[in-house]
C-alpha positions as CSV (number, residue, x, y, z in Angstrom):
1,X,-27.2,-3.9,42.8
2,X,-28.2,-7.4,43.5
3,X,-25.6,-10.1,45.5
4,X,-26.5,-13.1,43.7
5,X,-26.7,-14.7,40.5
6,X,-30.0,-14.7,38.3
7,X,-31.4,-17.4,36.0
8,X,-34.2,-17.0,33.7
9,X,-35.9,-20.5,32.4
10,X,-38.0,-20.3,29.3
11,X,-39.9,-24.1,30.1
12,X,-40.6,-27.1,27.5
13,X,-41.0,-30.4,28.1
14,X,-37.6,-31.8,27.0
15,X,-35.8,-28.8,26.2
16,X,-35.0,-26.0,28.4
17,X,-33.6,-22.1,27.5
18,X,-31.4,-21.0,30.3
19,X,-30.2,-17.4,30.2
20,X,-27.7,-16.8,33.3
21,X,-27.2,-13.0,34.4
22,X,-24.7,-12.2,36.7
23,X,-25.0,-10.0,39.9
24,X,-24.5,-6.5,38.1
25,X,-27.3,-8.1,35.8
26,X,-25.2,-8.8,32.7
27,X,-26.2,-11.8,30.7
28,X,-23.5,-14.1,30.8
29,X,-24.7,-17.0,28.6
30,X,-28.2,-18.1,27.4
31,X,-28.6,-21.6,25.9
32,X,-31.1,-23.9,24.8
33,X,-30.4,-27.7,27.1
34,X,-31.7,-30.6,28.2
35,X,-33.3,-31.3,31.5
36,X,-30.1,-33.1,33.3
37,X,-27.6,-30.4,31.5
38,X,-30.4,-27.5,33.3
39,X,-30.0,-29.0,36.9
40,X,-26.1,-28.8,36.6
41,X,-25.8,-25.3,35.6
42,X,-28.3,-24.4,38.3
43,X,-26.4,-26.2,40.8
44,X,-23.0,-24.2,40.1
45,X,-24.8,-21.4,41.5
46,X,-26.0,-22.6,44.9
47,X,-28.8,-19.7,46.5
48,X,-29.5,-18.3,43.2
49,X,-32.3,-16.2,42.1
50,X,-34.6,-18.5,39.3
51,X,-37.2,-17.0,37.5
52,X,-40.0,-19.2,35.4
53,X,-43.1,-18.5,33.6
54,X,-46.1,-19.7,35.4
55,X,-46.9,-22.4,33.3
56,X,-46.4,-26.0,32.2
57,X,-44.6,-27.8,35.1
58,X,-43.5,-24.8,36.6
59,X,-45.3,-25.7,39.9
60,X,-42.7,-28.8,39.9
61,X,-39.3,-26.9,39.1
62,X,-40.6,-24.5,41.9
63,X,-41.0,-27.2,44.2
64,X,-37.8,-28.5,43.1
65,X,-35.4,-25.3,43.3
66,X,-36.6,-24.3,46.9
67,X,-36.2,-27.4,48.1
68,X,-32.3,-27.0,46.9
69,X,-32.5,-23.4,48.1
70,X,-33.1,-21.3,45.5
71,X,-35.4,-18.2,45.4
72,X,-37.8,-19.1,42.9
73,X,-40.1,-16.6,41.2
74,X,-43.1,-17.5,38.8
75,X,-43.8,-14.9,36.6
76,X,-47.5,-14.4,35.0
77,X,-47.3,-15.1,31.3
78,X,-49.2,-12.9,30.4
79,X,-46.7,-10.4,32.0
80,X,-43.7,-11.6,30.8
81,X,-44.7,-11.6,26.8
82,X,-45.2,-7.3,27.5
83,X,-41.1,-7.4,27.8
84,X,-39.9,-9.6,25.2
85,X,-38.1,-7.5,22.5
86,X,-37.9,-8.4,19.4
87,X,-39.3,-12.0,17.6
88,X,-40.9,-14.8,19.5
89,X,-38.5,-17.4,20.6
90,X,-36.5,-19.1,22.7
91,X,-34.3,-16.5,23.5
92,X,-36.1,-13.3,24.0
93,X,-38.2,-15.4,26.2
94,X,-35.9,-16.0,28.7
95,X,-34.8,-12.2,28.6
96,X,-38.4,-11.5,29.0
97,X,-38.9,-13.1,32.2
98,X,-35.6,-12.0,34.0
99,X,-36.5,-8.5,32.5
100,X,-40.1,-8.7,34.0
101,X,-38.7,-10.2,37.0
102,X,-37.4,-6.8,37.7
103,X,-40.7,-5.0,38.1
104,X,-41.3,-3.8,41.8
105,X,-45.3,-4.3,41.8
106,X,-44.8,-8.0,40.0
107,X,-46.9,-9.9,41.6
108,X,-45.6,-13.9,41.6
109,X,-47.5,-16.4,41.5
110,X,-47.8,-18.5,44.6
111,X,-45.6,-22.5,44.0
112,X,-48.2,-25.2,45.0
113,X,-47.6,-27.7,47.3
114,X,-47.9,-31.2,46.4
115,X,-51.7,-30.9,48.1
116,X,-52.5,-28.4,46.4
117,X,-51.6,-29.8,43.2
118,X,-53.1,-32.7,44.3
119,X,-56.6,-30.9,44.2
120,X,-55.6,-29.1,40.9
121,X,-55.5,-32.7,39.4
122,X,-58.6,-33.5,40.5
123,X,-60.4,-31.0,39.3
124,X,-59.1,-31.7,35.9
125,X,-59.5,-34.7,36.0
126,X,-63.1,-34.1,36.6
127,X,-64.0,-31.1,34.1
128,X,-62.4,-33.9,31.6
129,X,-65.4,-36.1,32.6
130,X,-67.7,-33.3,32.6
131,X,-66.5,-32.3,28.7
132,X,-66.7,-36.1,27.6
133,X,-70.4,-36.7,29.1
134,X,-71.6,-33.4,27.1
135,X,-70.1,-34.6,24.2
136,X,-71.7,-38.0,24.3
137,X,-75.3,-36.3,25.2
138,X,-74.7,-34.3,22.0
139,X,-73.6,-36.9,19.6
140,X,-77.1,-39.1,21.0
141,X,-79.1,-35.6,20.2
142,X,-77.5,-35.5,17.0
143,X,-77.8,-38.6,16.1
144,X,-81.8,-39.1,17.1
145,X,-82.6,-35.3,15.4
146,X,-81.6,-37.0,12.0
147,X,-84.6,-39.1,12.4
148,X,-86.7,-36.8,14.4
149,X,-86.7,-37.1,17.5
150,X,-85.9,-34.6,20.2
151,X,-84.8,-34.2,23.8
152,X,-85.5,-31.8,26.4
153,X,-82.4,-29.9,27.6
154,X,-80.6,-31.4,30.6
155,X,-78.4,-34.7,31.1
156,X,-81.2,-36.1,33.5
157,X,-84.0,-35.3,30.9
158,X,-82.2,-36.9,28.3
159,X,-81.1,-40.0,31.0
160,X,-85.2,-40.4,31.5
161,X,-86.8,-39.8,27.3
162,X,-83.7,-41.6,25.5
163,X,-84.8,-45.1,27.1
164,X,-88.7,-44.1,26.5
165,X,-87.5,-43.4,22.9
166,X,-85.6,-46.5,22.1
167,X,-88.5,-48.2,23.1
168,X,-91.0,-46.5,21.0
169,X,-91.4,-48.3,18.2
170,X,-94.0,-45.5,16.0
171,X,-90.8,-43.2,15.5
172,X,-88.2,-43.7,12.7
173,X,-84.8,-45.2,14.6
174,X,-83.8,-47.6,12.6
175,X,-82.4,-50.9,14.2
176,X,-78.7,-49.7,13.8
177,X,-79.8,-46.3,15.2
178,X,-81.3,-47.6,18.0
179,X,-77.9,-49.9,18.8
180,X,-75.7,-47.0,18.3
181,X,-78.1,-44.7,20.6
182,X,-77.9,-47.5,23.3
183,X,-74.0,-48.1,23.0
184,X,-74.4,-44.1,23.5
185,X,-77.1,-44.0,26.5
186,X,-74.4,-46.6,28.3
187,X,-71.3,-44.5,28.0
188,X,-73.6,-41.1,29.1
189,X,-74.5,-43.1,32.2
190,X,-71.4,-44.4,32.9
191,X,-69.4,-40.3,32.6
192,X,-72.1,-39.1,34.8
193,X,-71.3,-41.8,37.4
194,X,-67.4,-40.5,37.1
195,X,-68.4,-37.1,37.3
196,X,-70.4,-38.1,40.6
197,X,-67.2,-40.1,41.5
198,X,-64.6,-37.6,41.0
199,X,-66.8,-34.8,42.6
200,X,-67.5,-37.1,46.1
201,X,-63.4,-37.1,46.0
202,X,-62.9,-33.7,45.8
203,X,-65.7,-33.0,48.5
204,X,-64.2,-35.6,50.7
205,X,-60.2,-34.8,50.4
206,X,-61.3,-31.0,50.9
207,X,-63.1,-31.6,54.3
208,X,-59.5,-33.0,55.6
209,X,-58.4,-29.3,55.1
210,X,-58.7,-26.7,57.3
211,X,-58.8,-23.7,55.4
212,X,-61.2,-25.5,52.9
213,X,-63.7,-25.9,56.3
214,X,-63.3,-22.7,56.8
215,X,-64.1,-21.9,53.5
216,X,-66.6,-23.2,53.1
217,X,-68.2,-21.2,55.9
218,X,-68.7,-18.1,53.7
219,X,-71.9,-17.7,51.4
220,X,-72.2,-19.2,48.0
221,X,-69.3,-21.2,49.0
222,X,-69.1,-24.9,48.0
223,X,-67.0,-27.5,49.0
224,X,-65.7,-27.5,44.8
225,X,-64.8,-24.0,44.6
226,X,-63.3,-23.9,48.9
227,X,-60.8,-26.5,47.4
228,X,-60.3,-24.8,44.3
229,X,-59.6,-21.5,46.1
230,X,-57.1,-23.2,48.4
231,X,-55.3,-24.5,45.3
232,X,-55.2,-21.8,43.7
233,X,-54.4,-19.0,46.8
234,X,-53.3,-21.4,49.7
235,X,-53.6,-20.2,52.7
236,X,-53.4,-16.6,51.3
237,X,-50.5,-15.3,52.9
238,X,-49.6,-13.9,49.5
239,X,-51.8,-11.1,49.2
240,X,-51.9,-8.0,51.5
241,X,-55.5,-7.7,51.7
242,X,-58.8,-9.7,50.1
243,X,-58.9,-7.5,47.1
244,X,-55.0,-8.1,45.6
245,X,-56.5,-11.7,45.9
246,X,-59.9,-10.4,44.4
247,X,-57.5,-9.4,41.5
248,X,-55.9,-12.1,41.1
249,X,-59.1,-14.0,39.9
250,X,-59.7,-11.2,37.8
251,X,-63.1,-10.7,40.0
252,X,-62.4,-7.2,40.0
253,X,-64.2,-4.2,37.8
254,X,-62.4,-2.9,35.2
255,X,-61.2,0.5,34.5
256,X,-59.9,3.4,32.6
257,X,-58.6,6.9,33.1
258,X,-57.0,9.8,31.6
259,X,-57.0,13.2,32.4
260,X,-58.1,12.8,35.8
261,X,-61.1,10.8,35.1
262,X,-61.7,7.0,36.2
263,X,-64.7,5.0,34.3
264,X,-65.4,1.8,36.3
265,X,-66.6,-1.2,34.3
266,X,-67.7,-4.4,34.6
267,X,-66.2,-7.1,36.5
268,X,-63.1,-8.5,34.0
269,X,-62.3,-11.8,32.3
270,X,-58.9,-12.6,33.5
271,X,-57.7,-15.2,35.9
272,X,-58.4,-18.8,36.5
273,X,-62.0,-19.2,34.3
274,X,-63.2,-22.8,36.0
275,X,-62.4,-21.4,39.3
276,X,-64.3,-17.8,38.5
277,X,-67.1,-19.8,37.4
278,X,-67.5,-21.7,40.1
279,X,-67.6,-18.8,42.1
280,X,-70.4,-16.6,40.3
281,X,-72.9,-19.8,40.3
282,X,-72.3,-19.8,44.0
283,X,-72.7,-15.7,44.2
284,X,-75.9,-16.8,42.0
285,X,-77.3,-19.3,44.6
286,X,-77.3,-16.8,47.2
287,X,-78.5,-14.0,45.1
288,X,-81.6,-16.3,44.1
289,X,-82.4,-17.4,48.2
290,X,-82.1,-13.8,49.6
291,X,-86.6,-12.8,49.1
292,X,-86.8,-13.6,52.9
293,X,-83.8,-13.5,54.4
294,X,-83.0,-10.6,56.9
295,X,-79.5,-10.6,57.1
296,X,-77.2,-7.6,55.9
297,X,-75.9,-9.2,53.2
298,X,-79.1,-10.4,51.8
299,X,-80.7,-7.0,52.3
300,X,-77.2,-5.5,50.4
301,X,-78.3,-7.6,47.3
302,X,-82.1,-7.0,47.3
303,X,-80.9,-3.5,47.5
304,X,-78.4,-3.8,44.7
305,X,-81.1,-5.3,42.6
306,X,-83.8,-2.7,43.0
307,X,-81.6,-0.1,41.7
Protein backbone atom coordinates (compact mmCIF):
# COMPACT_ATOMS: atom_id res chain seq x y z
CA UNK A 1 0.00 0.00 0.00
CA UNK A 2 1.49 3.22 -0.76
CA UNK A 3 2.46 6.06 2.20
CA UNK A 4 1.70 9.10 0.34
CA UNK A 5 -0.84 10.87 -1.38
CA UNK A 6 -1.39 10.70 -5.26
CA UNK A 7 -2.43 13.38 -7.80
CA UNK A 8 -3.29 12.84 -11.29
CA UNK A 9 -3.27 16.16 -13.65
CA UNK A 10 -5.11 15.98 -16.95
CA UNK A 11 -3.08 19.39 -18.52
CA UNK A 12 -4.63 22.48 -20.52
CA UNK A 13 -3.56 25.65 -20.88
CA UNK A 14 -5.85 27.54 -18.48
CA UNK A 15 -7.68 24.89 -16.98
CA UNK A 16 -6.49 21.99 -15.10
CA UNK A 17 -8.42 18.42 -13.91
CA UNK A 18 -7.02 17.39 -10.68
CA UNK A 19 -8.12 13.97 -9.37
CA UNK A 20 -6.54 13.46 -5.72
CA UNK A 21 -6.27 9.67 -4.40
CA UNK A 22 -5.48 8.97 -1.12
CA UNK A 23 -2.76 6.52 0.25
CA UNK A 24 -5.02 3.31 0.15
CA UNK A 25 -5.60 4.64 -3.51
CA UNK A 26 -9.24 5.86 -3.18
CA UNK A 27 -10.12 8.94 -5.12
CA UNK A 28 -10.97 11.46 -2.91
CA UNK A 29 -12.00 14.36 -5.13
CA UNK A 30 -11.43 15.13 -8.91
CA UNK A 31 -12.08 18.73 -10.22
CA UNK A 32 -11.72 20.75 -13.07
CA UNK A 33 -9.45 24.38 -11.69
CA UNK A 34 -7.47 26.97 -12.58
CA UNK A 35 -3.77 27.20 -12.50
CA UNK A 36 -3.35 29.22 -9.06
CA UNK A 37 -6.45 27.00 -7.48
CA UNK A 38 -3.94 23.74 -8.83
CA UNK A 39 -0.80 24.94 -6.99
CA UNK A 40 -2.80 25.29 -3.66
CA UNK A 41 -4.26 21.91 -3.63
CA UNK A 42 -0.89 20.53 -4.51
CA UNK A 43 0.71 22.33 -1.84
CA UNK A 44 -1.62 20.78 1.04
CA UNK A 45 0.05 17.67 0.28
CA UNK A 46 3.76 18.41 0.61
CA UNK A 47 6.06 15.12 -0.84
CA UNK A 48 3.25 13.85 -2.91
CA UNK A 49 3.20 11.58 -5.76
CA UNK A 50 2.07 13.72 -9.17
CA UNK A 51 1.43 12.12 -12.16
CA UNK A 52 1.08 14.15 -15.81
CA UNK A 53 0.75 13.15 -19.37
CA UNK A 54 3.85 13.86 -21.28
CA UNK A 55 2.69 16.55 -23.13
CA UNK A 56 1.93 20.23 -23.50
CA UNK A 57 3.92 22.07 -20.75
CA UNK A 58 4.44 19.14 -18.83
CA UNK A 59 8.24 19.44 -19.03
CA UNK A 60 7.52 22.88 -16.93
CA UNK A 61 5.05 21.54 -14.10
CA UNK A 62 7.73 18.77 -13.80
CA UNK A 63 10.38 21.21 -13.30
CA UNK A 64 8.13 22.95 -11.05
CA UNK A 65 6.81 20.04 -8.59
CA UNK A 66 10.45 18.67 -8.02
CA UNK A 67 11.77 21.61 -7.32
CA UNK A 68 8.86 21.83 -4.34
CA UNK A 69 9.59 18.14 -3.77
CA UNK A 70 7.27 16.24 -5.28
CA UNK A 71 7.81 12.86 -7.12
CA UNK A 72 6.76 13.64 -10.45
CA UNK A 73 5.94 11.08 -13.14
CA UNK A 74 5.27 11.75 -16.92
CA UNK A 75 3.28 9.27 -18.30
CA UNK A 76 3.38 8.44 -22.28
CA UNK A 77 0.11 9.46 -23.86
CA UNK A 78 -0.15 7.09 -25.75
CA UNK A 79 -0.14 4.87 -22.68
CA UNK A 80 -2.40 6.54 -20.64
CA UNK A 81 -5.44 6.65 -23.34
CA UNK A 82 -5.18 2.37 -23.17
CA UNK A 83 -6.69 2.92 -19.34
CA UNK A 84 -9.27 5.44 -19.68
CA UNK A 85 -12.76 3.86 -19.13
CA UNK A 86 -15.49 4.99 -20.42
CA UNK A 87 -15.98 8.56 -22.73
CA UNK A 88 -13.18 10.97 -23.51
CA UNK A 89 -12.93 13.69 -21.07
CA UNK A 90 -11.78 15.53 -18.50
CA UNK A 91 -12.35 13.14 -15.90
CA UNK A 92 -11.57 9.74 -17.08
CA UNK A 93 -8.43 11.36 -18.12
CA UNK A 94 -7.11 12.04 -15.04
CA UNK A 95 -8.15 8.39 -13.76
CA UNK A 96 -6.34 7.17 -16.68
CA UNK A 97 -3.00 8.51 -15.84
CA UNK A 98 -3.11 7.64 -12.01
CA UNK A 99 -4.45 4.19 -13.23
CA UNK A 100 -1.52 3.79 -15.72
CA UNK A 101 0.75 5.26 -13.32
CA UNK A 102 0.38 2.01 -11.51
CA UNK A 103 1.91 -0.28 -14.13
CA UNK A 104 5.30 -1.80 -12.94
CA UNK A 105 7.16 -1.81 -16.52
CA UNK A 106 5.83 2.09 -17.16
CA UNK A 107 8.38 3.56 -18.45
CA UNK A 108 8.35 7.62 -17.56
CA UNK A 109 9.45 9.94 -19.56
CA UNK A 110 12.58 11.71 -18.60
CA UNK A 111 11.62 15.91 -17.13
CA UNK A 112 13.98 18.17 -19.26
CA UNK A 113 16.12 20.62 -17.85
CA UNK A 114 15.90 24.04 -18.76
CA UNK A 115 18.99 23.14 -21.36
CA UNK A 116 17.58 20.71 -22.67
CA UNK A 117 14.45 22.48 -23.39
CA UNK A 118 16.50 25.12 -24.49
CA UNK A 119 17.79 22.87 -27.48
CA UNK A 120 14.16 21.45 -27.92
CA UNK A 121 13.18 25.14 -28.78
CA UNK A 122 15.64 25.52 -31.13
CA UNK A 123 15.12 22.84 -33.09
CA UNK A 124 11.58 24.00 -33.53
CA UNK A 125 12.23 26.97 -34.03
CA UNK A 126 14.25 25.84 -36.94
CA UNK A 127 12.02 22.99 -38.61
CA UNK A 128 9.54 26.17 -38.60
CA UNK A 129 11.94 27.89 -40.92
CA UNK A 130 12.69 24.82 -42.78
CA UNK A 131 8.56 24.25 -43.38
CA UNK A 132 8.13 28.13 -44.38
CA UNK A 133 11.15 28.13 -47.03
CA UNK A 134 9.54 24.81 -48.74
CA UNK A 135 6.48 26.49 -48.83
CA UNK A 136 7.69 29.58 -50.43
CA UNK A 137 9.87 27.39 -53.08
CA UNK A 138 6.42 25.72 -53.83
CA UNK A 139 4.22 28.66 -54.17
CA UNK A 140 7.23 30.28 -56.82
CA UNK A 141 6.93 26.65 -58.66
CA UNK A 142 3.45 27.06 -58.69
CA UNK A 143 3.17 30.15 -59.56
CA UNK A 144 5.85 29.99 -62.71
CA UNK A 145 4.24 26.32 -63.98
CA UNK A 146 1.00 28.38 -64.73
CA UNK A 147 2.99 30.09 -67.36
CA UNK A 148 5.36 27.31 -68.11
CA UNK A 149 8.16 27.42 -66.74
CA UNK A 150 9.87 24.77 -64.69
CA UNK A 151 12.51 24.27 -62.05
CA UNK A 152 14.85 21.59 -61.26
CA UNK A 153 14.29 20.02 -57.79
CA UNK A 154 16.31 21.50 -55.04
CA UNK A 155 16.24 24.91 -53.08
CA UNK A 156 19.78 25.75 -54.53
CA UNK A 157 18.57 24.84 -58.13
CA UNK A 158 15.70 26.89 -57.90
CA UNK A 159 17.98 29.91 -55.91
CA UNK A 160 20.28 29.70 -59.33
CA UNK A 161 17.27 29.25 -62.59
CA UNK A 162 14.52 31.53 -60.85
CA UNK A 163 16.86 34.78 -61.33
CA UNK A 164 17.91 33.32 -64.97
CA UNK A 165 14.06 33.13 -65.53
CA UNK A 166 12.99 36.45 -64.41
CA UNK A 167 15.33 37.64 -66.63
CA UNK A 168 14.32 35.86 -69.74
CA UNK A 169 12.32 37.82 -71.49
CA UNK A 170 11.13 34.95 -74.59
CA UNK A 171 8.93 33.05 -71.80
CA UNK A 172 5.38 34.17 -70.83
CA UNK A 173 5.79 35.85 -66.96
CA UNK A 174 3.85 38.52 -67.21
CA UNK A 175 5.11 41.80 -65.47
CA UNK A 176 2.92 41.15 -62.33
CA UNK A 177 4.21 37.52 -62.38
CA UNK A 178 7.54 38.40 -62.55
CA UNK A 179 7.05 41.00 -59.30
CA UNK A 180 5.28 38.54 -57.43
CA UNK A 181 8.07 35.75 -58.26
CA UNK A 182 10.78 38.28 -57.12
CA UNK A 183 8.88 39.41 -53.84
CA UNK A 184 8.88 35.42 -53.64
CA UNK A 185 12.74 34.67 -54.68
CA UNK A 186 13.50 37.46 -51.69
CA UNK A 187 11.59 35.82 -48.89
CA UNK A 188 13.21 32.05 -50.19
CA UNK A 189 16.60 33.63 -49.77
CA UNK A 190 15.99 35.24 -46.70
CA UNK A 191 14.30 31.49 -44.83
CA UNK A 192 17.29 29.82 -46.10
CA UNK A 193 19.58 32.37 -44.48
CA UNK A 194 17.42 31.63 -41.06
CA UNK A 195 17.66 28.04 -41.52
CA UNK A 196 21.58 28.52 -41.90
CA UNK A 197 21.21 30.88 -38.80
CA UNK A 198 19.30 28.78 -36.54
CA UNK A 199 21.36 25.59 -37.55
CA UNK A 200 25.01 27.48 -36.75
CA UNK A 201 23.14 27.98 -33.11
CA UNK A 202 22.32 24.71 -32.49
CA UNK A 203 25.83 23.45 -33.71
CA UNK A 204 27.45 26.07 -31.60
CA UNK A 205 25.38 25.74 -28.17
CA UNK A 206 25.75 21.82 -28.58
CA UNK A 207 29.65 21.93 -28.74
CA UNK A 208 29.41 23.60 -25.07
CA UNK A 209 28.02 20.19 -23.97
CA UNK A 210 29.71 17.40 -23.12
CA UNK A 211 27.71 14.52 -23.76
CA UNK A 212 26.75 16.24 -27.17
CA UNK A 213 30.94 16.08 -27.89
CA UNK A 214 30.81 12.88 -27.04
CA UNK A 215 28.16 12.23 -29.21
CA UNK A 216 29.06 13.23 -31.72
CA UNK A 217 31.93 10.83 -31.72
CA UNK A 218 29.86 7.95 -32.89
CA UNK A 219 29.22 7.33 -36.78
CA UNK A 220 26.49 9.01 -38.75
CA UNK A 221 26.30 11.29 -35.84
CA UNK A 222 25.86 15.01 -36.41
CA UNK A 223 26.09 17.78 -34.27
CA UNK A 224 21.83 18.30 -35.08
CA UNK A 225 20.76 15.01 -34.03
CA UNK A 226 23.96 14.67 -30.81
CA UNK A 227 21.84 17.76 -29.38
CA UNK A 228 18.66 16.39 -30.26
CA UNK A 229 19.58 13.06 -28.56
CA UNK A 230 20.65 14.85 -25.47
CA UNK A 231 17.28 16.63 -25.30
CA UNK A 232 15.47 14.07 -25.73
CA UNK A 233 17.53 11.16 -23.45
CA UNK A 234 19.87 13.41 -21.32
CA UNK A 235 22.56 11.93 -20.09
CA UNK A 236 20.81 8.55 -20.34
CA UNK A 237 20.78 7.51 -16.94
CA UNK A 238 17.15 6.55 -17.55
CA UNK A 239 17.51 3.48 -19.49
CA UNK A 240 19.15 0.19 -18.28
CA UNK A 241 20.86 -0.56 -21.31
CA UNK A 242 21.18 1.15 -25.14
CA UNK A 243 18.32 -0.81 -26.41
CA UNK A 244 15.29 0.39 -23.70
CA UNK A 245 16.72 3.74 -25.20
CA UNK A 246 16.67 2.19 -28.77
CA UNK A 247 12.93 1.75 -27.87
CA UNK A 248 12.22 4.66 -26.85
CA UNK A 249 12.83 6.23 -30.34
CA UNK A 250 10.82 3.48 -31.64
CA UNK A 251 14.21 2.40 -33.62
CA UNK A 252 13.47 -0.99 -32.79
CA UNK A 253 11.96 -3.92 -35.15
CA UNK A 254 8.69 -4.79 -34.53
CA UNK A 255 7.06 -7.94 -33.57
CA UNK A 256 4.40 -10.51 -33.06
CA UNK A 257 3.87 -13.90 -31.42
CA UNK A 258 1.40 -16.37 -30.46
CA UNK A 259 1.69 -19.84 -29.88
CA UNK A 260 5.31 -19.80 -29.27
CA UNK A 261 6.27 -18.15 -32.46
CA UNK A 262 7.95 -14.63 -32.83
CA UNK A 263 7.85 -12.87 -36.49
CA UNK A 264 10.37 -9.95 -36.39
CA UNK A 265 9.53 -6.99 -38.60
CA UNK A 266 10.69 -3.97 -39.66
CA UNK A 267 12.04 -1.27 -37.75
CA UNK A 268 8.65 0.76 -36.17
CA UNK A 269 7.24 4.26 -36.51
CA UNK A 270 6.84 5.34 -32.98
CA UNK A 271 8.79 7.91 -31.04
CA UNK A 272 10.12 11.28 -31.60
CA UNK A 273 9.83 11.43 -35.88
CA UNK A 274 12.34 14.65 -36.44
CA UNK A 275 14.71 13.10 -34.17
CA UNK A 276 14.35 9.46 -35.91
CA UNK A 277 14.86 11.12 -39.03
CA UNK A 278 17.68 12.71 -38.29
CA UNK A 279 19.13 9.74 -37.27
CA UNK A 280 18.54 7.27 -40.39
CA UNK A 281 20.04 10.19 -42.89
CA UNK A 282 23.06 9.95 -40.66
CA UNK A 283 22.87 5.86 -40.69
CA UNK A 284 22.46 6.64 -44.59
CA UNK A 285 25.74 8.74 -44.81
CA UNK A 286 27.71 6.05 -43.38
CA UNK A 287 26.06 3.33 -45.23
CA UNK A 288 26.84 5.29 -48.60
CA UNK A 289 30.94 5.98 -47.54
CA UNK A 290 31.58 2.34 -46.39
CA UNK A 291 32.99 0.82 -50.54
CA UNK A 292 36.54 1.23 -49.10
CA UNK A 293 36.49 1.44 -45.67
CA UNK A 294 38.04 -1.55 -43.69
CA UNK A 295 36.67 -1.17 -40.48
CA UNK A 296 34.25 -3.73 -38.72
CA UNK A 297 31.40 -1.74 -38.87
CA UNK A 298 31.71 -0.88 -42.44
CA UNK A 299 32.47 -4.50 -43.37
CA UNK A 300 29.06 -5.32 -41.00
CA UNK A 301 27.06 -3.20 -43.54
CA UNK A 302 28.68 -4.20 -46.94
CA UNK A 303 27.88 -7.52 -45.48
CA UNK A 304 24.31 -6.70 -44.58
CA UNK A 305 23.83 -5.38 -48.04
CA UNK A 306 25.00 -8.31 -50.05
CA UNK A 307 22.58 -10.57 -48.53
Amino acid sequence: MSTQTTISIDLAKSVFQVAVFNKAGKLQSNKEVPAAKMIKIIAQYPGAKIFMEACYSAHYWGRRFTKQEHQVGLVPPHIAAKYRIGNKNDKNDAIAIYEASKCANLHFVKIRTLEQQDIAALHKHREGYKKERNKIANRIRGFAREYGVNFPLGINALRKHLPEALEDAENELTPICREILHQLLEQLISAVELVKTATKTIENLAKTIEPCTRLVSLPGISWLSASMLYAKLGNGAAFKCGRDASASLGVVPTHSGSGGKVKVGRITKRGDVYLRSLLANGARAVVVNTKEKTDGLSCWVRKLKTT
